[in-house]
N, C-alpha and C positions, 0 to 999 in steps of 0.2 A: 504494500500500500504506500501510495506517494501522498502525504499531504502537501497540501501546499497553503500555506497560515500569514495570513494580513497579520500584523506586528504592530500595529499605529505609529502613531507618532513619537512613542516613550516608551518606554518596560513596561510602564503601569498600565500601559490602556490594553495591551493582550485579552482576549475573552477568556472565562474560565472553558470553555470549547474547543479554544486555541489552546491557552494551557494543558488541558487534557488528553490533548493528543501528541504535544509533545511529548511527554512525560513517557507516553505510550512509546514515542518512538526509537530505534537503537541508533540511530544515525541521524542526525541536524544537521542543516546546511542553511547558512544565512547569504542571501543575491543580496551583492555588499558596492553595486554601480549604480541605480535608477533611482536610490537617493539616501536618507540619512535619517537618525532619529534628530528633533528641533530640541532636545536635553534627555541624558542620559548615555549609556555605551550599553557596547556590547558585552564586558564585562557585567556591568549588571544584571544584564540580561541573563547571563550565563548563571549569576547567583540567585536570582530569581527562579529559575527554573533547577536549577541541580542540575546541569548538562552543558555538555562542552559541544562547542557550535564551530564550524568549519566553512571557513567564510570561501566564497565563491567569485572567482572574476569575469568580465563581462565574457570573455573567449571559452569559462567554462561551464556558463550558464549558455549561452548562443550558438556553441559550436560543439562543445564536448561535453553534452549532460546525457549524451545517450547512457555512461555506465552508471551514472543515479540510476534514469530509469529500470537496468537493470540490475540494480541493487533492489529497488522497490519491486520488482518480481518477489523478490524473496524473504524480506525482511520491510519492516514499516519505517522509513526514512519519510523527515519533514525537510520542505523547505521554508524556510521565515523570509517575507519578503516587508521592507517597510512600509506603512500607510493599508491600502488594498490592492491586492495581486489581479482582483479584477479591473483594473484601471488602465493597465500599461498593455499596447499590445506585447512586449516581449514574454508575459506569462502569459498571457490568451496562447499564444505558440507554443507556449511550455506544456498546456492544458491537455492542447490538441493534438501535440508531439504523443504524450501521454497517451491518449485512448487509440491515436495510430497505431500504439505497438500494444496494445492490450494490457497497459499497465494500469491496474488499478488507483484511482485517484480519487483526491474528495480535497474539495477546497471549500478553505472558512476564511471568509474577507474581514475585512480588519478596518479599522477607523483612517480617515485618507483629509487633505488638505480637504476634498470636496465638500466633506462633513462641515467642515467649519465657514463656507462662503454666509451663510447669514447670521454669523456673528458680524456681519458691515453693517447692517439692515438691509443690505439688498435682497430682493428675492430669488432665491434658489432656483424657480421655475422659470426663471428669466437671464438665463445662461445658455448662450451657445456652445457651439463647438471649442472645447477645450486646446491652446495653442503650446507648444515648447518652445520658446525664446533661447537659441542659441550660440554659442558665442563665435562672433565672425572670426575667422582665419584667411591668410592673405590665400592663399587656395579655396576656400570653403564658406561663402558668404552664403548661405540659401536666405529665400524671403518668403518664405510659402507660408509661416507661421504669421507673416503679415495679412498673407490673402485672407489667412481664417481671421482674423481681428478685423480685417474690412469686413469680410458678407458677414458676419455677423453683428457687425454696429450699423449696417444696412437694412439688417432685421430688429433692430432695435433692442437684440441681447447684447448682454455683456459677454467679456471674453475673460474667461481665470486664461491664465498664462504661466505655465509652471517655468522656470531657469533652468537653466544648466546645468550639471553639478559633474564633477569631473574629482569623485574619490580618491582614484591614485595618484592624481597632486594636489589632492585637498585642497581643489578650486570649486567654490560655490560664485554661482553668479548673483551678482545687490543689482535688487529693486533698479539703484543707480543706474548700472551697468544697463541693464533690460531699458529703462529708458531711454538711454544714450541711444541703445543701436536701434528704437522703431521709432526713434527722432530721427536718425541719422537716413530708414529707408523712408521715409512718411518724409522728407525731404527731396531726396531723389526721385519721387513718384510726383512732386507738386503735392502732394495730398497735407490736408491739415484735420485728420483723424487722430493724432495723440497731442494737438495743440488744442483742441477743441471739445474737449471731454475731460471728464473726470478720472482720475487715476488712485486705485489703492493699493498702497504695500503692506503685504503680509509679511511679519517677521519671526521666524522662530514660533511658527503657529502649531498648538500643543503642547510646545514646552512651558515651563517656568518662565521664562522671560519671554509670554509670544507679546506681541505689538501689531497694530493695525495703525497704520498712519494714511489720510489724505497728502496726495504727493504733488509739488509743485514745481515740474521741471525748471522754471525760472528762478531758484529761488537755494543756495546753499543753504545744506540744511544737515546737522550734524548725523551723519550715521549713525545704522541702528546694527549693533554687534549681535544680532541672532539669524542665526540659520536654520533647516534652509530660508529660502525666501521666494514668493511668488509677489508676480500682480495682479491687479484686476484691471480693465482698462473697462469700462463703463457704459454699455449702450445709452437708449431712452432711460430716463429716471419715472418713473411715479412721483404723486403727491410724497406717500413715506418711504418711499428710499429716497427725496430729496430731502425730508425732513431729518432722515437717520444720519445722511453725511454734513447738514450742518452742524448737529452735533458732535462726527467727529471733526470736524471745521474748529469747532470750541473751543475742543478741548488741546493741553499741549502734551502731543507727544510725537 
């Protein structure tokens, strides 16, 4: 049996259904590229549970997990993924790799950034197509995750917009950064869709230190030291999702 176990955002948000089948299981493996706990380790993680966890890189989760799978023939192996494993396609592949070779699997999802969009007050139902903001390279500019922030502030949704995160140099992309480069295409394009909307940064959202700030590209404004980090970048507003961002307007942080 393969589990495959959402992990949240922290040690502490695990389910006791997720715990319970760890505990079940001989072999753990944590998918340690697609992103991070916002406070907390893995070490903890490991004391929390009583079980020693064997972390996984992107080339042995994407390319050579065939002999998990065949570990899970025989023996009940978890994998711990953080946030929820139904979110990302690369576990939707892992799922589907999975019942290809007739490996028994059962996945239990796990608390994810998604969870937390209406702590802004914006409404949940009022979210497109989710974007990954990623970081330009002199080879490797793509802009597609612009096109999904266009048609969708054309539908009049908002866009969550996950960053970056590049674990094995312990590069997380700031709010900052995610600005700077859909200033940078949303100028190249003529377009004035991130001058002319609302923008919120998520910081460290789930941990101990998360933060929500209204973002105002014009305007230094001291960094916020938690990771990871998303944005929102704002369709049409309502009456009270206008009234919930003056609020945070208000307030300083």
């Amino acid at each position: 049996m393969l589990y495959v176990i959402g992990i949240g955002l922290s040690p502490q948000q695990m389910t006791l259904e997720a715990v319970a089948a760890v505990k079940k299981s001989r072999k753990i493996y944590l998918e340690n590229y697609t992103s991070a706990f916002a406070s907390g380790t893995r070490k903890q993680l490991e004391k929390i549970l009583h079980k020693k966890i064997t972390v996984l890189t992107r080339k042995q989760v994407e390319e050579e997990f065939t002999p998990v799978l065949s570990l899970a023939r025989k023996k009940t192996v978890a994998l711990l993924v953080y946030g929820n494993p139904l979110f990302a396609t690369t576990h939707i592949q892992l799922i589907l790799d999975a019942q290809a070779k007739r490996t028994p699997i059962t996945v239990i999802p796990g608390i994810s950034i998604v969870n937390y969009v209406g702590a802004t007050g914006l409404d949940a139902y009022k979210f497109g197509r989710t974007a990954t903001v990623v970081f330009q390279e002199p080879n490797y500019s793509p802009h597609s995750f612009f096109d999904i922030i266009e048609k969708n502030s054309q539908a009049g949704l908002h866009s969550l917009c996950l960053l970056d995160i590049r674990t094995d140099e312990n590069r997380f992309m700031t709010v900052t950064e995610a600005i700077a480069i859909l200033r940078k295409i949303a100028d190249f394009r003529n377009s004035d869709l991130i001058q002319n909307t609302v923008l919120i940064g998520l910081y460290g959202v789930g941990g101990k230190n998360q933060r929500i700030r209204i973002e105002n590209p014009s305007i230094t404004r001291k960094p916020i030291e938690a990771y990871p980090q998303s944005l929102i970048v704002c369709g049409k507003l309502n009456p009270k999702e206008q009234e919930a961002i003056e609020l945070f307007r208000g307030k300083k942080r």
